[in-house]
N, C-alpha and C positions, 0 to 999 in steps of 0.2 A: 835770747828773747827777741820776737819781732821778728824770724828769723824767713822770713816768706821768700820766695823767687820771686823778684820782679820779671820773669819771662824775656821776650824779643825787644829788641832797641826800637824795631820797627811796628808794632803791637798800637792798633789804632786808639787806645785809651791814653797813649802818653806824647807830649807834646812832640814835632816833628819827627810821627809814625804817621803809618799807612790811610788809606780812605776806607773806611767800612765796608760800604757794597759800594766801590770801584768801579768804573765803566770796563766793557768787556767788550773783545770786538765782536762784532757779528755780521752775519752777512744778511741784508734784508731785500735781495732779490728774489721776483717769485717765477717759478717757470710757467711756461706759455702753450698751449698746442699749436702747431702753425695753423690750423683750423679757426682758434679762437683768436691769435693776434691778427689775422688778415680780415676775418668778420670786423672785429673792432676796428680795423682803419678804412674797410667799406663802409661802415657806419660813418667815422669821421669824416670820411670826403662826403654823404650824402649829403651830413648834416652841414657841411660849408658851401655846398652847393649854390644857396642865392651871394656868397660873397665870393663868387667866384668871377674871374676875366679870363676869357680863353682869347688868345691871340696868334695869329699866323706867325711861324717860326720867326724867336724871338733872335734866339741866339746865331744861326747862323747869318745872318745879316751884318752885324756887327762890325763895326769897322773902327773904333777905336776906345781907347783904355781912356775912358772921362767919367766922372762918377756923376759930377752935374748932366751930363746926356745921359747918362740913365735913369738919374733921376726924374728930367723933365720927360723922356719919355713914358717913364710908369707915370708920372701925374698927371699927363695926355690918355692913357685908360684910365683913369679913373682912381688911382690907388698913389698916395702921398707918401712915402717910404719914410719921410721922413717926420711925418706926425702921426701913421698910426703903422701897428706891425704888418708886416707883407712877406708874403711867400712865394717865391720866386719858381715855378716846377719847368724845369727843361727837362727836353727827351736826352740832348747830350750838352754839358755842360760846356761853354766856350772859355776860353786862359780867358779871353777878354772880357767879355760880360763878368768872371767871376771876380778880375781885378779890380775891373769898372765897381761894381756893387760891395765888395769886402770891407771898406769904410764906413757904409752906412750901417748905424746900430741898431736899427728898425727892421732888416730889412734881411731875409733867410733866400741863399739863394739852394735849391736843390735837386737830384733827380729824379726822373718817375719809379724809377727801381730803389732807390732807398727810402722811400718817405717813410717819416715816423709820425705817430697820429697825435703825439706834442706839438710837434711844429704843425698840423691844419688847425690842430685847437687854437693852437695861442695867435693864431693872426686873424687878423681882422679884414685881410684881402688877401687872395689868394689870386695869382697872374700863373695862367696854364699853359705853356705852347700848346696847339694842338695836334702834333703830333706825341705828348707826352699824354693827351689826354686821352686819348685812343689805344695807347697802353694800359695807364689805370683803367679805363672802361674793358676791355681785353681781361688784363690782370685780376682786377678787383672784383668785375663784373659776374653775373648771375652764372651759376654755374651747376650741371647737372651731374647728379650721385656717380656715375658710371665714366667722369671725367678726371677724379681723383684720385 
């Protein structure tokens, strides 16, 4: 009499059993055409364009690992590192500059060959050597059908 199978120990209707609909990995990256993520970060630098500082080579100059000289140096262009976010673009990255600046939590240092169009979004000043900027303008820049 009564004689039913209670089924699996693990059977999500009985007390310490399974989750119902369970989370399930997945992968939610999407791919890109190099055509359409390079547009989109020409777009990005256009559009950051008036928060930008362009500045004679920033990094080679550089003469010692102090994060307060770096800091008062960017707050001499115009860009507080340390009350709003700042993106830092060199042509080649110096140990020092990257030492100097790696404590500040505001404050992205990177180079013209890797930007990512997060980091021009999310800051609110962007400091360009200009010799990095003449790459992106190269790189980024207007380009005709018979060139790629």
């Amino acid at each position: 009499m009564g004689g039913a199978r209670r089924g699996s120990q693990r059977t999500p209707l009985r007390p310490g059993g399974g989750v119902t609909f369970g989370p399930k990995p997945r992968d939610w990256s999407i791919d890109m055409n190099k055509k359409e993520r390079r547009l989109a970060l020409a777009t990005a630098i256009q559009s950051a364009a008036p928060d930008m500082i362009v500045v004679e080579d920033f990094a080679s100059n550089w003469e010692e690992i102090k994060t307060a000289s770096l800091v008062s140096k960017l707050s001499a262009l115009g860009s507080n590192p340390m009350e709003q976010k700042t993106l830092l673009v060199l042509n080649n990255i110096s140990e020092k500059v990257l030492l100097s600046g790696r404590n500040v939590e505001k404050l992205a240092i990177n180079e013209a060959n890797a930007l990512q169009v997060y980091d021009i979004l999310n800051a609110s000043k962007i400091v360009v050597e200009k010799s990095a900027l003449a790459y992106i303008q190269e790189f980024y820049g207007p380009r005709s059908d018979d060139e790629e």
